[in-house]
Each structure stands twice: as structure tokens, then as C-alpha cells.
N, C-alpha and C positions, 0 to 999 in steps of 0.2 A: 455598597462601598461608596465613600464620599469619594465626590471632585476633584480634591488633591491626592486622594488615594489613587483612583486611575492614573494622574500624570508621571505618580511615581513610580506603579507597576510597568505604564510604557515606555519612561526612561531605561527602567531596567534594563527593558528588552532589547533597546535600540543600543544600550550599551553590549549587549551581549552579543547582538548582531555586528554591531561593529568590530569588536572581538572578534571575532570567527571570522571573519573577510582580511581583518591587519593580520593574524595569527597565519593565515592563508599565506599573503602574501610577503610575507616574513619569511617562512620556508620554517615553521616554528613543525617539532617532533609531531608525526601523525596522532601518538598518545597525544599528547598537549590538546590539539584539534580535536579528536572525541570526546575528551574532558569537559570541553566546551561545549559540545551538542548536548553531552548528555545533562550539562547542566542548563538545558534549558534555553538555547543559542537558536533564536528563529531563522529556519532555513530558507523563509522566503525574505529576508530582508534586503532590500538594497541602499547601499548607503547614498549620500545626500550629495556628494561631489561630482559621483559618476553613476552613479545608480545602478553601480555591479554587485552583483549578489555572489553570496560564496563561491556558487555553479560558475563564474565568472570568473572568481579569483581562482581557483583548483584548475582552471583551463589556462588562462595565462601564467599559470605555471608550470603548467606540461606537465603535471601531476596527476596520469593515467591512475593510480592509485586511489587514491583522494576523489578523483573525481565522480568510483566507482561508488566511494563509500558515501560521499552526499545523495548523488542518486538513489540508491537503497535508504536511504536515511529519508528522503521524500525532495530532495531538492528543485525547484521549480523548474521544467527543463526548458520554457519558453518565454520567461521573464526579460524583458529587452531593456538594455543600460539606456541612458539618454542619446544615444548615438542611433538606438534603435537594433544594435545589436543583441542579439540572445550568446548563449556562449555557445551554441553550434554554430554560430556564425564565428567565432574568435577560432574556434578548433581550425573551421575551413583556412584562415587568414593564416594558422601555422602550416598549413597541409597536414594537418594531424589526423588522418586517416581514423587511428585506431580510436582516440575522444570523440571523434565527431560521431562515431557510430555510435558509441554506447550512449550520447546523449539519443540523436535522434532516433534508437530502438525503444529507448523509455521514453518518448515522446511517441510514437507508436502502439506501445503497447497500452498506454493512459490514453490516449484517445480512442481506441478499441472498445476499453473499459466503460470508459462512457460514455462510449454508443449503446453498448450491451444492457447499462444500466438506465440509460433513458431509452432504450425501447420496452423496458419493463415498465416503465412510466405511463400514464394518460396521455392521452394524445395532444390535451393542451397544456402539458406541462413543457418547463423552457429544457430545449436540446442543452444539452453539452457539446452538441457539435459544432453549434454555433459561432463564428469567430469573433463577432462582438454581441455577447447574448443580450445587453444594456443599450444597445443602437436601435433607435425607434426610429432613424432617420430613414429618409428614399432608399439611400444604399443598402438597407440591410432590414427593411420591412417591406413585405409586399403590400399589404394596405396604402402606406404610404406612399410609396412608389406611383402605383396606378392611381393616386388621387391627385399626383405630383403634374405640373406642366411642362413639358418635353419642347426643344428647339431641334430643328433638323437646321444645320448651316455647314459653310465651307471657312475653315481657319485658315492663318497667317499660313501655314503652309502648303493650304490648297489639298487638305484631307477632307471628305465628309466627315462629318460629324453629329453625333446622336447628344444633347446635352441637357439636366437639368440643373435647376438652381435651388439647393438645399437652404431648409428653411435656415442654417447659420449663415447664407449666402456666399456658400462654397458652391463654387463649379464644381458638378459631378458626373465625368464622362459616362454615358448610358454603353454607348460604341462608339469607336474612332476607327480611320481610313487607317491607321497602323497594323491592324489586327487582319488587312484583306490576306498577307502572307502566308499567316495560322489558318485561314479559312481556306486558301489555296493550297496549301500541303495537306489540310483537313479532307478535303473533297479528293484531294487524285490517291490519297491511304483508300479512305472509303470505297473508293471504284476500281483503283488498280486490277487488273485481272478479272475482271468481268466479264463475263459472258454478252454479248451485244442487245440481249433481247433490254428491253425500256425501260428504267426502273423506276421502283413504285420509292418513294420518298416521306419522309415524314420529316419535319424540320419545327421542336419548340423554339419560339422567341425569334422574329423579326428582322428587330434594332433597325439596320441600316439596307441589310436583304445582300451583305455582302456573299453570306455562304449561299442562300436562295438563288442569287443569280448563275452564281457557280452551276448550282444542281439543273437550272432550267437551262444553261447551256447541251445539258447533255438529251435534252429531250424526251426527258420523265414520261412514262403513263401516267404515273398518280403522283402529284407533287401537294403534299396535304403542310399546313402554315398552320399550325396554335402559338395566339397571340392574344393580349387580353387589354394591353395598355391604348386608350380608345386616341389616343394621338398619334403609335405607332397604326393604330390601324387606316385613319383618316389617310396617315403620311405613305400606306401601301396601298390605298385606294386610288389615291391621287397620281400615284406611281407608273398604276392600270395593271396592280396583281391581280387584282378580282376578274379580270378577262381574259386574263393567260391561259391556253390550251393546258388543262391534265392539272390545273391549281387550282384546290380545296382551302378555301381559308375556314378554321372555324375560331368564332371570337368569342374566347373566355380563358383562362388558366390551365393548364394542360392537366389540373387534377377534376376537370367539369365534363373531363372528357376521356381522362386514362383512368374510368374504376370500373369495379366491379358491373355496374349496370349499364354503363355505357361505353365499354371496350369494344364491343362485339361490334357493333356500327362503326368503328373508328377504320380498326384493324381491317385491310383488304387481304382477301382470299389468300393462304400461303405466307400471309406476314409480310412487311413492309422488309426492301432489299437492303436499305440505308435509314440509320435512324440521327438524328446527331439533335441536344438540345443545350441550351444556351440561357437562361432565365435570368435576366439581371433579380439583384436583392434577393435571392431566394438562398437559403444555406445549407452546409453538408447534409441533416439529415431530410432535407425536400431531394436530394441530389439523390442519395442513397434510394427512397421512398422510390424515386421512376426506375432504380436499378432491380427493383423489384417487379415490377413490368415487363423487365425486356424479355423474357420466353414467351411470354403472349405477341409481341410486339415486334418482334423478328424471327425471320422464317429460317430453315437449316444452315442456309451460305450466307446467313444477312450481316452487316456488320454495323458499330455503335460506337459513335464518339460521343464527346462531351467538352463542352469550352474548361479547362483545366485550369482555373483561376483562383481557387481557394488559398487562401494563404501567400499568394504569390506577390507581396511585398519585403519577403523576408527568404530568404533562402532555405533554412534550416525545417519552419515550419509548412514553405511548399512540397518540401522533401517528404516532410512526415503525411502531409495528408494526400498526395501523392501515392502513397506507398498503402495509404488507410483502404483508399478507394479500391486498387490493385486488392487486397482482402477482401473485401466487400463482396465486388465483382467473381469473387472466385466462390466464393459461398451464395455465390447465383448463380453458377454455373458457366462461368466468362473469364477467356483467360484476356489478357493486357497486353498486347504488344505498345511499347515506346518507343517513340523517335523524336528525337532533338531539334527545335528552329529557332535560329538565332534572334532575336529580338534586341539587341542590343545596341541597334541603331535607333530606338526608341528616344533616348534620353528628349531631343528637346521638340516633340511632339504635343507634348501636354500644355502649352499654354499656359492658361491661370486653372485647371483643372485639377482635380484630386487625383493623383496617381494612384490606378488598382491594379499594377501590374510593374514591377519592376527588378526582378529576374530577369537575367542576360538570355536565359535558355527560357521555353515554353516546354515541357515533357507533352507531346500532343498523343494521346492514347486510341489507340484502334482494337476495338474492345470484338473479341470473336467467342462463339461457343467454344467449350471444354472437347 
């Protein structure tokens, strides 16, 4: 096909796309509306003003109906307008209960999907669980990451802070002093109701040693550190973790040390009491991969958290993979309890940094046997 032949096939589309979003917002007969799909009206388009896509416009019109029928139709349920809203986010803005569900259950159930279908996959083929599958950057590669140079300093506001400087020369928070809160409701979940005797510990990723500290207040037996990034480890050298009574640091990846051939040395007799890990850059399906582990990894009463960040620039999509993991975890044998911590005093924390948390709530999960 020539040149001028594509411009004018993709005019079509974009006319038709735009059709389906005015016809939307028209309140034009639901027949009129499938007229239009069926003629061929791209479900994922958003248009060029607001970059709302049908799924957008069928929500701001409180047109539970319609919305059901895009959905089923294939409609993108995580496509964000230029405001950065998705339309489970426009649903939440109405209180619309019963829209906001059925988007983020088909945002559920496609993510499930393609979990299922990229673990059919080779193992170096790209996740779908990925949230940005095209980011080669620190944030969302681990090569990257660990070949990245890390700052340990104290901000305008007198937080620690973990920072690197992305090769676009974006600040990008590794850890910040904001996040001790989550790590303090994190540790008294984890230990609540414990039996006095000492507990054995396993703790992936480092960062700042805010949860570490936590755990080493209680007086571990075995306090075991997997960390691999060689400045966070300098920066816990220098700290004098490596001379702490009952703390194991071992320095690599926590996959060089949770498989098959070398679990058995990791894991202490009866299974570690507390498990919790935290891997900057690493994505959903590395997350899932250690949820695979935890039966070797934790003993009868042990219990497991996890830094619950995926997605959590966005509401709609925290929600969904929130809810993915909750799956997961049960298909390992692990139920979920939730609990709520307000993070909402966050806002002006971040500096010149790239915000990778900005949900009012944290869903902080304490993960127990079935």
C-alpha cells in the first residue's frame, strides 16, 4: 500500500474514533453507538484535546450500560486522558460504585490473562506484567539499576534519602524517609502476637535499612539482608551492619540465592519467622516469581509482606494489581489480610524527584498460610 494510502486509511480511523467518543458524549441511541463499533470505530482511540477514549466518555456519562458494552467490545480499561486519569479513576470522582467495578474487574481479569499467558512463555520473553515493558531506564531495569550511581543524603525536609540520577537526568527516588510509617506498621503487622522467643528474619533490599532497623530493634536470632546494589552495600558497611549481632548480609540478587540449588543453605531450620522484600526496579512478574518460594521460605506461624507499590500512581490501576497479587498469593497457598496507612501527607516530600507513589492510602498486606 502506498504512502498516501496509509494517511488516508488512518484518517478514517481517527474519524471514526472520534465518532464513537462525540456520539458518546451526545447521549446519541445505544443502537447508533454499535453501528459505529461495528463499523469499524477503534476502541482504543483517544482523542487529541483530552485524550479521553470512549471508556472515558461512557463513564462520564454514567452510562453503566454502554460502559458494559465497550468493555466486552475490548475497550482499554487503563488508558489515561492527559490528566493522567483512566476512567476508573473518573468512575471513583462520581462515587459510581457500580462503573468503577466493572472497569477495574476487566482490568483484573486481563491482567490474570496475561500472567497466564506469559508464563507459558520462555523465560526471556517480555512479561505482560510489566508496567512499563519499553523502560530500559534504573526504574524499571535491574541491570540498569545496579550499574546506576546511588546518593545517600538528607533533603530540604530533613528526610533521609536514597537517590539516583537517571540517565534523562530525572531524580529518581530509590527510598525516602517518608515511607519509615509503612515500614512501622509493616513490622508491628508482621510481629503482632508473637510468641517471645527471637526471631529469625529475612529481609530482600536494603535501601535506607529503615525496615532493618525496625527488625534489629526486636533482637533477631537471625537477621539475614539480600542486597546486590554494591553502593547500597558500601552504604551498609559503613553503617557497621556487617558487625551486628544475628545479621547475615549476603551480596547478590535475591534470585542467586532463593533457587533451587541454593535455598537449602539460605533457609534456617523450621523456616524464617518474618519474611518482608522490597527490590527497587524489579516488576510484577519477579514479585510473583518470590511468591513462589514462600512455602520453602516460611515456617507454619511465619508471616510475609511485601512493599506494595506497583501501580500506585494511579488509583484504579493499584487497585487492580492489588487485588492480582491477592490471586496469586492464594494459588500459593497464602491468604491476604489488608490494612489501610495514610500517606497522604506525602505530597510535598519529593523535591525535584520522580514521584512513584502517589495514592492517599498504602493497601499494606500481611500475607499468612491458607
Amino acid at each position: 500500500m502506498s504512502e498516501p494510502d496509509d494517511d488516508l486509511q488512518l484518517d478514517a480511523i481517527t474519524d471514526l474514533g472520534e465518532q464513537l467518543i462525540n456520539s458518546i458524549l451526545a447521549e446519541e441511541p445505544l443502537d447508533t453507538i454499535k453501528q459505529i463499533i461495528e463499523s469499524g470505530a477503534p476502541l482504543w482511540y483517544q482523542n487529541d484535546l483530552e485524550g479521553i477514549s470512549c471508556l472515558h466518555a461512557a463513564v462520564y456519562m454514567q452510562n453503566q450500560e454502554l460502559v458494559k458494552l465497550l468493555i466486552e467490545a475490548g475497550a482499554v480499561w487503563n488508558a489515561a486522558d492527559y490528566l493522567r486519569n483512566t476512567a476508573g479513576d473518573i468512575a471513583l470522582s462520581f462515587n459510581n460504585e457500580e462503573i468503577y467495578t466493572i472497569i477495574r474487574d476487566a482490568g483484573i481479569r486481563a491482567e490474570l490473562v496475561l500472567a497466564l499467558l506469559s508464563s507459558r512463555n520462555t523465560s526471556d520473553s517480555a512479561s505482560a506484567m510489566i508496567l512499563r515493558s519499553t523502560d530500559n531506564t534504573a526504574a524499571a531495569s535491574t541491570d540498569t539499576f545496579l550499574s546506576s550511581k546511588l546518593r545517600f543524603t538528607v533533603d530540604e525536609h530533613g528526610q533521609d534519602i536514597c537517590m539516583l540520577d537517571d540517565v534523562d537526568g530525572d531524580e529518581i527516588g530509590v527510598m525516602m524517609g517518608w515511607e519509615k510509617n509503612i515500614m512501622q506498621e509493616t513490622v508491628a503487622n508482621l510481629t503482632a502476637d508473637r510468641d517471645p522467643t527471637p526471631l529469625k528474619v529475612l529481609n530482600v533490599g536494603f535501601g535506607l535499612g529503615l525496615i532493618d532497623t525496625l527488625f534489629q530493634s526486636l533482637s533477631p536470632a537471625l537477621h539475614v539482608i539480600i542486597e546486590a546494589h554494591p553502593d547500597v552495600l558500601k552504604h551498609t558497611k559503613d553503617m557497621g551492619w556487617y558487625d551486628k549481632p544475628g545479621v547475615k548480609i549476603l551480596e547478590g540478587k535475591w534470585q542467586d540465592f532463593i533457587n533451587p540449588a541454593k535455598i537449602g543453605t539460605v533457609v534456617p531450620d523450621g523456616g524464617f519467622d518474618v519474611v518482608y522484600t522490597d527490590s527497587f526496579s524489579e516488576d510484577y512478574q519477579a514479585l510473583r516469581q518470590f511468591f513462589g518460594h514462600l512455602q520453602v521460605l516460611l515456617g507454619p506461624r511465619s508471616r510475609f509482606s511485601f512493599f506494595n507499590g506497583l501501580g500506585a500512581t494511579n488509583p484504579t490501576i493499584y487497585d487492580v494489581y492489588t487485588r492480582v497479587a491477592e490471586v496469586h498469593l492464594a494459588d500459593a497457598g497464602f491468604n491476604v489480610i489488608w490494612s489501610d496507612v495514610d500517606v497522604s501527607d506525602q505530597e510535598n516530600r519529593w523535591g525535584n524527584s520522580r514521584r512513584y507513589f502517589t495514592c492517599p492510602t498504602y493497601r499494606l498486606p500481611l500475607v499468612v498460610r491458607n
